[in-house]
C-alpha positions as CSV (number, residue, x, y, z in Angstrom):
1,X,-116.7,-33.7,-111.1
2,X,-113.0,-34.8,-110.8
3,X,-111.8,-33.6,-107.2
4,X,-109.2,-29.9,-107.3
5,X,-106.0,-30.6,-105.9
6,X,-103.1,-27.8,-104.2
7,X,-99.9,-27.3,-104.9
8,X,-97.5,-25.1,-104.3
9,X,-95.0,-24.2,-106.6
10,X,-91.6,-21.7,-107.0
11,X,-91.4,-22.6,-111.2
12,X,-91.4,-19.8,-113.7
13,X,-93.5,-22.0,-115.9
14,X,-96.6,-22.4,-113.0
15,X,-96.8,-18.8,-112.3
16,X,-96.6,-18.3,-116.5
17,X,-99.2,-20.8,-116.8
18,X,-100.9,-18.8,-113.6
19,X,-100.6,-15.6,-115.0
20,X,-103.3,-16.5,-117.9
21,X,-105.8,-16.6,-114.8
22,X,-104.6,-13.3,-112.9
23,X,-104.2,-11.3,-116.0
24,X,-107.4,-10.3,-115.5
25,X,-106.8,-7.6,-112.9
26,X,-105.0,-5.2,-115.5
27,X,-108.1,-3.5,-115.7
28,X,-108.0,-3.0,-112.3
29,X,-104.3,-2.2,-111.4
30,X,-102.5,-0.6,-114.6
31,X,-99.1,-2.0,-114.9
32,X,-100.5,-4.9,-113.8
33,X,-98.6,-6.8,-116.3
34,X,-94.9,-4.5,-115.5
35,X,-95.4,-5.9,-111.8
36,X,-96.1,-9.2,-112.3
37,X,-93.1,-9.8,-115.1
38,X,-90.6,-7.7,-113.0
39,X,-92.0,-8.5,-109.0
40,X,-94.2,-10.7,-108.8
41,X,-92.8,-13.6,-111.0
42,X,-88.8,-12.9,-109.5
43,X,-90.5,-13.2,-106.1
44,X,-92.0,-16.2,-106.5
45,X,-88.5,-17.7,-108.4
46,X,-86.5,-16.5,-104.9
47,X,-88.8,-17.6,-102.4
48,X,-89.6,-14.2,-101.3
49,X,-93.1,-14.8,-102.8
50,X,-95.5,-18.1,-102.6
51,X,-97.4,-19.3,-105.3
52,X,-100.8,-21.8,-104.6
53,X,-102.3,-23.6,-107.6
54,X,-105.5,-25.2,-107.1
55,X,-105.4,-27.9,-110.4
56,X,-108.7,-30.1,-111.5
57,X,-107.9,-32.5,-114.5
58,X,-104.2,-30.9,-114.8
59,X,-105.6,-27.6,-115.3
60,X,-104.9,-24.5,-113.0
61,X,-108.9,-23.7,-112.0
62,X,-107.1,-21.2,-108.9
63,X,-104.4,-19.3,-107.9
64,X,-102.9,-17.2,-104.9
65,X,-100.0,-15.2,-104.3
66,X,-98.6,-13.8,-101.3
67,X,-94.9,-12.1,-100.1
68,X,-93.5,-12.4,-96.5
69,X,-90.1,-10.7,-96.2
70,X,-89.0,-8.6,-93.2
71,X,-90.9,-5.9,-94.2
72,X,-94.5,-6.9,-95.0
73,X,-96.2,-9.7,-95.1
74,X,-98.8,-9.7,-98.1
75,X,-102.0,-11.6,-99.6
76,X,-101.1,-10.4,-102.9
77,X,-103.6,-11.8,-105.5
78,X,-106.1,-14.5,-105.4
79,X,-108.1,-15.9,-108.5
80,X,-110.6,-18.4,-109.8
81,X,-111.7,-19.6,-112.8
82,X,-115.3,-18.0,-113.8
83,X,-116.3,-22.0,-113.5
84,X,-115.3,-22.9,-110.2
85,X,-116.2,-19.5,-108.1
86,X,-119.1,-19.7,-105.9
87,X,-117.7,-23.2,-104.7
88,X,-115.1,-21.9,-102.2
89,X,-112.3,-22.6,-104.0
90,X,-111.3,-19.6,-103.7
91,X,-111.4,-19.8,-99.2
92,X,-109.5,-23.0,-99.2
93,X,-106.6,-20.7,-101.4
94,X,-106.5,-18.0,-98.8
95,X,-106.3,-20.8,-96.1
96,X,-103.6,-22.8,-97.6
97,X,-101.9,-19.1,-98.1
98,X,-102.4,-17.8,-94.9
99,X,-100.9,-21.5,-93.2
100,X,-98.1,-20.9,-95.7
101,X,-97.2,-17.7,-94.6
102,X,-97.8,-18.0,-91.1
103,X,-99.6,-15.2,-90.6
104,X,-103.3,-14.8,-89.6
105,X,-103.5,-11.4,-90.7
106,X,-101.3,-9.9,-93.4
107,X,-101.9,-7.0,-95.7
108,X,-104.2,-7.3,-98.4
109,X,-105.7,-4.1,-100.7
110,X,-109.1,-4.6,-102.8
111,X,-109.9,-2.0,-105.8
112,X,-113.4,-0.4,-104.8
113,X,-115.1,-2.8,-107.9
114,X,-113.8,-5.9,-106.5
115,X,-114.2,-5.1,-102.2
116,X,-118.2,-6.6,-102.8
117,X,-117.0,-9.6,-103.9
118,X,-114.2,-10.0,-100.6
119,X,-115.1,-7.8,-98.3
120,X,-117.6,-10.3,-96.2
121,X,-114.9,-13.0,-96.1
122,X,-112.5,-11.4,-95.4
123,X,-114.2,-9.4,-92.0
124,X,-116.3,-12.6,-91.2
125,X,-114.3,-15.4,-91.9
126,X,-111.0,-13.9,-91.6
127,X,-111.3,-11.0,-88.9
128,X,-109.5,-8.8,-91.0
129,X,-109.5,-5.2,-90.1
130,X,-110.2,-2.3,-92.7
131,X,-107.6,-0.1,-91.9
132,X,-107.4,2.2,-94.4
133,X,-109.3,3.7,-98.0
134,X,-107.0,5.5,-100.3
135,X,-108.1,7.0,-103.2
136,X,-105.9,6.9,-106.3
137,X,-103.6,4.4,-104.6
138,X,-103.3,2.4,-107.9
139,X,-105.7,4.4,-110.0
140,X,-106.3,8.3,-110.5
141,X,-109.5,8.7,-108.4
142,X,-110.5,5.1,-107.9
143,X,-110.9,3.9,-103.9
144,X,-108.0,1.3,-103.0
145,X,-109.3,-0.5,-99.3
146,X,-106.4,-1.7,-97.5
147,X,-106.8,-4.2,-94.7
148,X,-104.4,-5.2,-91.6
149,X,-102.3,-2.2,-92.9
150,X,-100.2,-0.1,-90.7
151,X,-98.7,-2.3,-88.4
């Protein structure tokens, strides 16, 4: 198997190419799509956001996104390719994100059908701290858990 290399990357065209892998999570964040074009994307274009592209044979198999600005600083979205999860792909993307933002412990949420799936790294591995469960946060009566919120 050919070895996954990082990247990261400010260009409209790698977060477009990005996007095919993230689009995903419109099922579980409506206007998914209206943040990403209009936030996300412009963040990433100013510097305001980082971008992380994990490539195997020129291909984008992962992705993560975080913000740091004055106000908050943010693990925004993190992704892998069906084919590569299970691998830890998807760790060595929060690392890299976490160096790149310099912070040990931002903000991250995690819709209640996805918190299985990061909830154990995230306490074990990464010490974060549930601070909060809002319901209807993104969706009408759906949980929202918010780690390292509040501070």
């Amino acid at each position: 198997m050919a070895l996954v290399h990082f990247r990261k990357s400010n260009a409209a065209a790698d977060a477009l190419a990005a996007y095919a892998i993230i689009r995903d999570l419109t099922d579980s964040y409506p206007g998914f799509d209206d943040w990403f074009f209009r936030k996300a994307l412009p963040d990433i274009e100013a510097g305001r956001g980082s971008m992380i592209l994990a490539e195997q044979d020129s291909q984008i198999v992962g992705v993560v996104l975080g913000k740091r600005t004055p106000e908050e600083t943010k693990l925004r979205c993190i992704r892998v390719v069906p084919r590569m999860r299970g691998r830890g792909l998807g760790l060595s993307l929060i690392d890299r994100m976490l160096a790149d933002l310099d912070c040990a412990k931002p903000v991250v949420t995690v819709p209640q059908d996805l918190l299985h799936d990061y909830s154990r790294p995230f306490v074990n591995r990464y010490g974060f701290a549930l601070t909060e469960v809002a319901k209807g946060l993104y969706r009408p009566g759906r949980l929202e858990y918010v780690f390292n919120g509040g501070r």
